[in-house]
C-alpha positions, -999 to 999 in steps of 0.1 A, spaced: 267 562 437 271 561 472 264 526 477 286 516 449 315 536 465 307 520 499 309 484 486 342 487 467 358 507 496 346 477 523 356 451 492 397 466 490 398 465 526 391 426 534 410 422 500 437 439 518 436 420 544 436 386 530 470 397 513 485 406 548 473 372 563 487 353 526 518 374 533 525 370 570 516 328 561 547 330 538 565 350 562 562 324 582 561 291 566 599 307 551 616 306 586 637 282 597 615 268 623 587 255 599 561 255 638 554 291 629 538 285 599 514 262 606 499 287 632 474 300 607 459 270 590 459 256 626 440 291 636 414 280 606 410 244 611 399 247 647 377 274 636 363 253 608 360 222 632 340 245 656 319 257 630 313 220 621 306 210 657 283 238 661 260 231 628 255 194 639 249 198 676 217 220 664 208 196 639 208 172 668 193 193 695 167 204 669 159 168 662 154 160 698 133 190 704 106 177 679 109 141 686 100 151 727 68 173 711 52 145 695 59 145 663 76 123 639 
């Protein structure tokens, strides 16, 4: 029971908070400057692109690391 009551407490609080950041993007994108609103996506596409960056640099790195061992 606890468990159960731990996970749905943990699951309305990030649900919570995805509805404040889909809110404060309206907010936002609504103003007359339209600059403001493309802080968030901007916010997640560099995070994505880092993220992207990251996963094929180790691919890469790992690749050299096995090819300077000896094996094929």
């Amino acid at each position: 029971m606890l468990i159960a009551t731990v996970s749905i407490i943990i699951a309305l609080i990030f649900s919570d908070r995805e509805f404040g950041c889909h809110y404060f993007e309206v907010y936002l994108s609504r103003r007359e400057s339209k600059l403001p609103g493309l802080v968030l996506p901007g916010i997640t596409f560099l995070g994505e692109l880092f993220i992207l960056l990251n996963v094929v640099s180790s691919r890469v790195f790992r690749r050299q690391k096995r090819f300077a061992a000896g094996c094929s």
